[in-house]
N, C-alpha and C positions, 0 to 999 in steps of 0.2 A: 688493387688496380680496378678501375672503371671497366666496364665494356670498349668504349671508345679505344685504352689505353691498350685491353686486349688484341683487339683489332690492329692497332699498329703495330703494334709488337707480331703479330700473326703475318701480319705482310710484311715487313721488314723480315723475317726467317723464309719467306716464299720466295723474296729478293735476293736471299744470299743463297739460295739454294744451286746445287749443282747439277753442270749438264747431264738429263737424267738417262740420254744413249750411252752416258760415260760413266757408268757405273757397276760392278760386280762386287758380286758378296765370295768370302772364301781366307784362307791365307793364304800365304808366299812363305816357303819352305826354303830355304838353301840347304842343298845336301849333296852328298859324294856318293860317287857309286863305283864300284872297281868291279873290272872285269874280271873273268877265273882265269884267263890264261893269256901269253901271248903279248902284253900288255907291259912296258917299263916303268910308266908311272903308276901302276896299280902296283906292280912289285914294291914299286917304292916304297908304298903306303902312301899313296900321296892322292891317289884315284881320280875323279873326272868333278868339277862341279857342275850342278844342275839346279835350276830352278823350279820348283813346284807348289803350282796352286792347289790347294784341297780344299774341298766344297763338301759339307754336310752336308747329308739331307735325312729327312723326316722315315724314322725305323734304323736310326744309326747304319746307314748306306754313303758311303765315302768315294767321293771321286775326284780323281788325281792327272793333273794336266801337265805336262813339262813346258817350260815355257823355255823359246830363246832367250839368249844372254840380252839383245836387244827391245827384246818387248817387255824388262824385266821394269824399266822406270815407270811405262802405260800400266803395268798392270797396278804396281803401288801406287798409284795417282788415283786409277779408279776403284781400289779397295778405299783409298780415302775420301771420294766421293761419296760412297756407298754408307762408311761409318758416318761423315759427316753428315747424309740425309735421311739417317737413322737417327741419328742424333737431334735434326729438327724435327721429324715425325713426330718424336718422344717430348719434347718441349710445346707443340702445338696443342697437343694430347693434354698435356697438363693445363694449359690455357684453357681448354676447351672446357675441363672439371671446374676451373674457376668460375667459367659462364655460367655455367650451371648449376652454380655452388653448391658442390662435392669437392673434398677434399683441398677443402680450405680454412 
């Protein structure tokens, strides 16, 4: 690819890029939790579902959000924002080594 072609291809990835307020990094966990007593559907073995976001961070420190049942589609939207402008970061980047030619 030319420079010029770079170029477009660089704006065209800045153009599809996602709204950047709408974005989080982390997973989305589904998991159960039973309570120790007092509780019928925990007897059951059936226990409660819950949604959890978990977020690395830097010296393996781990934190863990519960999210409502209803915030549970917002938050997979903006993890997909998040990989997706990851994903252009990473593709820019690589253009960028072409301009420069490295790693080409």
């Amino acid at each position: 690819m030319n420079e010029e072609q770079v170029r477009q291809v660089q704006q065209q990835l800045l153009d599809e890029r996602p709204d950047l307020t709408e974005i989080l990094r982390g997973s989305l966990l589904d998991r159960r939790i039973f309570h120790r007593r007092g509780c019928r559907k925990c007897r059951r073995g059936e226990g409660h579902r819950v949604w959890v976001l978990t977020v690395g961070y830097p010296g393996g420190r781990t934190r863990q959000f519960t999210i409502r049942p209803e915030q549970k589609e917002q938050v997979q939207r903006w993890l997909r924002n998040y990989r997706q402008l990851r994903d252009q970061l990473e593709a820019i980047c690589e253009l960028n080594h072409q301009l420069l030619g490295v790693g080409s």
